[in-house]
C-alpha positions as YAML, in Angstrom:
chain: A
units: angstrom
residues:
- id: 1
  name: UNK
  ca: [0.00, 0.00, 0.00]
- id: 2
  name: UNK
  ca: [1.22, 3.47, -0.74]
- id: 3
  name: UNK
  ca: [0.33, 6.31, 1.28]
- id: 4
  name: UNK
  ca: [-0.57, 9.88, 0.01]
- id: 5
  name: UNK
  ca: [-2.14, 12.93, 0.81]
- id: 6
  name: UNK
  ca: [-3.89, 15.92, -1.44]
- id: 7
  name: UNK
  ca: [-1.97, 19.38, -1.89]
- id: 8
  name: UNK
  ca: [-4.00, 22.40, -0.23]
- id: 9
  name: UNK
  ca: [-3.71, 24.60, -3.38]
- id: 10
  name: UNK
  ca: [-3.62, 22.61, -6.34]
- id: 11
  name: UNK
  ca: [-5.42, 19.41, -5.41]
- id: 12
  name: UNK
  ca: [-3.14, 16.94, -6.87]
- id: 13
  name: UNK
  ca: [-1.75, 14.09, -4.81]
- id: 14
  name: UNK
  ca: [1.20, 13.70, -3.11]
- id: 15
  name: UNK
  ca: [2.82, 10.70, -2.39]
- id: 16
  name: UNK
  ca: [4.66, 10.28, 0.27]
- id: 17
  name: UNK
  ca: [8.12, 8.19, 0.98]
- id: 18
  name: UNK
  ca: [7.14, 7.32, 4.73]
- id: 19
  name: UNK
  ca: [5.80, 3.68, 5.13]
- id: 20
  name: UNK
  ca: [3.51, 2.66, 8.10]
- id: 21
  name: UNK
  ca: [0.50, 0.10, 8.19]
- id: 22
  name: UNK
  ca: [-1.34, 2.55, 10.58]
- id: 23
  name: UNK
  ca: [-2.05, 6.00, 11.28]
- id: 24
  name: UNK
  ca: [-0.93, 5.15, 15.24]
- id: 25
  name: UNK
  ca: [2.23, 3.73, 13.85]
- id: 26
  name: UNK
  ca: [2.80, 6.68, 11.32]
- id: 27
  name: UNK
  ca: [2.19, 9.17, 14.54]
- id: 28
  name: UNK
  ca: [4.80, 6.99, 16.47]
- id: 29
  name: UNK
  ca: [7.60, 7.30, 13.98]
- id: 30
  name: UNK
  ca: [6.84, 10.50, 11.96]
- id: 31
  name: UNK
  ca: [4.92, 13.12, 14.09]
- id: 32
  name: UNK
  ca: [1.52, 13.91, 14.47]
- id: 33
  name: UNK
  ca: [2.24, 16.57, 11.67]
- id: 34
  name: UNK
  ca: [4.28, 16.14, 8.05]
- id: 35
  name: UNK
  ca: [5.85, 18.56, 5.96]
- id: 36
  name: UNK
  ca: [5.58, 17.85, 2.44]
- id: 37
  name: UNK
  ca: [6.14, 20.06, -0.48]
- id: 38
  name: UNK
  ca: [4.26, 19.47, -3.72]
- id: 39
  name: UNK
  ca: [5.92, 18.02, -6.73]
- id: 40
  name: UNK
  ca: [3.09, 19.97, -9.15]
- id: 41
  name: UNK
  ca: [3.06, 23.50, -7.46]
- id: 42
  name: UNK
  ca: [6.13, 23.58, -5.14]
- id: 43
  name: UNK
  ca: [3.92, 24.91, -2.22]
- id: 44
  name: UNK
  ca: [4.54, 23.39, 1.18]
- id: 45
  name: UNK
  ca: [1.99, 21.55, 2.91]
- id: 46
  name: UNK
  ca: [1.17, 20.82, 6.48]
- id: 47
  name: UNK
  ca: [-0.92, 18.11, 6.56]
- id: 48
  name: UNK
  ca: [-1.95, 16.30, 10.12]
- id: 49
  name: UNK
  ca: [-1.87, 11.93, 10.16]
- id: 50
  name: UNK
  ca: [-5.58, 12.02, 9.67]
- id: 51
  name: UNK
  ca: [-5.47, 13.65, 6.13]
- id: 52
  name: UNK
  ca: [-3.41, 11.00, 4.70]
- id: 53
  name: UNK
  ca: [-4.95, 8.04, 2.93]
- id: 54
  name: UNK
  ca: [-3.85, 4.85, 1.52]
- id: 55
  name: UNK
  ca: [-4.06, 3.16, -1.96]
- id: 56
  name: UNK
  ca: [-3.24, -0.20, -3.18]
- id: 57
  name: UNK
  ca: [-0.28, -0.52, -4.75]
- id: 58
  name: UNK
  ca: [-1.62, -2.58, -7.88]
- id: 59
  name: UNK
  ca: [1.80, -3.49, -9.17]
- id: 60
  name: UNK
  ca: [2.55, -6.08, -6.82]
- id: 61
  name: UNK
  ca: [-0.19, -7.41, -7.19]
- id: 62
  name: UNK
  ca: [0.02, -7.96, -10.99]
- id: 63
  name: UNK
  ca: [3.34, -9.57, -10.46]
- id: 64
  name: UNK
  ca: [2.37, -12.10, -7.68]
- id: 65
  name: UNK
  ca: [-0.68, -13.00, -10.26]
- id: 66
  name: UNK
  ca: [1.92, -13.36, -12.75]
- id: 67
  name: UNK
  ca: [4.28, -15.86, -10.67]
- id: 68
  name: UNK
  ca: [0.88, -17.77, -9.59]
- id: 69
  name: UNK
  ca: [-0.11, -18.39, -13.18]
- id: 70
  name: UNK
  ca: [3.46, -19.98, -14.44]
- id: 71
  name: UNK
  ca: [3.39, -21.81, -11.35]
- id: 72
  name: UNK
  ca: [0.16, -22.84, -11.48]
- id: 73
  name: UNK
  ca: [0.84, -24.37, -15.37]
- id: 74
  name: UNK
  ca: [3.93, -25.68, -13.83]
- id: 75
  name: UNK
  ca: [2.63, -27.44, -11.00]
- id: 76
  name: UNK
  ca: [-0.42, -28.50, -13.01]
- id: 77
  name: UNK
  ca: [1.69, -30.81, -15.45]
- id: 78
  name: UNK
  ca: [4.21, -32.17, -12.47]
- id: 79
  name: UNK
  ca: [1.43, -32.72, -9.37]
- id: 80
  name: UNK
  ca: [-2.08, -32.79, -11.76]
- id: 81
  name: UNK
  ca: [-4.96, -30.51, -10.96]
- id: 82
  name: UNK
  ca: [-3.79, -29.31, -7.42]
- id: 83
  name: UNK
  ca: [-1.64, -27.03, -8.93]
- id: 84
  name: UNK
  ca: [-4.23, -24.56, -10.08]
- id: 85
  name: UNK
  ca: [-4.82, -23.80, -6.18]
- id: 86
  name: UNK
  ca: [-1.38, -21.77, -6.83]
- id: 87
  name: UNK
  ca: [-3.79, -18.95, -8.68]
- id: 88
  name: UNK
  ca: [-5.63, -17.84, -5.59]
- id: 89
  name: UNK
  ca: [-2.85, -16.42, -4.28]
- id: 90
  name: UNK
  ca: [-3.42, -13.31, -6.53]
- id: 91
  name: UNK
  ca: [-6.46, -13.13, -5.16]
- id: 92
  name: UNK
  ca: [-5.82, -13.61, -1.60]
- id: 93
  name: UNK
  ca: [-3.02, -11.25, -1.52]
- id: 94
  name: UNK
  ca: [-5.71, -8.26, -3.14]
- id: 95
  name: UNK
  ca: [-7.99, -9.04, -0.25]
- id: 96
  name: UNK
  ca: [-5.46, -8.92, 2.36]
- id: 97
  name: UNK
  ca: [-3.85, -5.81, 0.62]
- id: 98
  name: UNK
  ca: [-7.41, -4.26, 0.64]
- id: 99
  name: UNK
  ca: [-8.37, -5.04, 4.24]
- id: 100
  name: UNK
  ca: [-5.33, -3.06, 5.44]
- id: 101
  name: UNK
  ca: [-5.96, 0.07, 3.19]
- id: 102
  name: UNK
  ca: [-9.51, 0.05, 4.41]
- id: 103
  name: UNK
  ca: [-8.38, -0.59, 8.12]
- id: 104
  name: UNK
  ca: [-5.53, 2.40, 7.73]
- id: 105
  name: UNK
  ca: [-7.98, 4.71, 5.88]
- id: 106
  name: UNK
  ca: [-10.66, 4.18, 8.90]
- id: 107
  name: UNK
  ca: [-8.50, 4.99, 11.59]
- id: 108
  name: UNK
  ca: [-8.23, 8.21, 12.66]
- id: 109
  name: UNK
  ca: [-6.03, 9.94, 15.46]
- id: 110
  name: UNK
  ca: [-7.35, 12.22, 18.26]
- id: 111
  name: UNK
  ca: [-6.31, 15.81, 17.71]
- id: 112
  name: UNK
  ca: [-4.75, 17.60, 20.62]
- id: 113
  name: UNK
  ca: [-5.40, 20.83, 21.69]
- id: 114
  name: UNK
  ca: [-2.93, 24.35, 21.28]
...
């Protein structure tokens, strides 16, 4: 999953480098509070742990289909039709993928008080 958040003047998205599977954990290592510049306008942002979002990352998931598939044919001619199970994995890793964005996306952090 990648994490981004939207520029305050020209609404495009910004990605961001930081990784974290959850807003708490983001807080923990980053601050409650980021300071990005934008690749598109060159203003600099402020944005707080609640205004950024997650997306899935769908390259990954093409190549784990990808490896699933070849070893799916592979293991279908060696071991016979148990191989094809091999192709799920695609799937399972989407849903897994998905369930995190949705959880991270969800979350959201108290604010404190100035």
């Amino acid at each position: 999953m990648k994490l981004y958040t939207t520029c305050s003047s020209c609404y495009k998205n910004i990605k961001l480098k930081q990784k974290a599977t959850t807003k708490f954990e983001f807080q923990r290592n980053f601050g409650e509070e980021i300071e990005l510049n934008c690749n598109h306008c060159g203003t600099s942002n402020t944005k707080h742990v609640n205004r950024i979002f997650a997306k899935s990352e769908w390259f990954w998931v093409l190549i784990s289909f990808g490896i699933s598939v070849l070893l799916s044919i592979l293991l279908f001619f060696i071991i016979g039709g148990i191989g094809i199970v091999f192709i799920s994995v695609p799937v399972l890793i989407t849903f897994g993928q998905q369930k995190s964005i949705n959880a991270f996306n969800r979350s959201m952090i108290p604010r404190r008080q100035k």
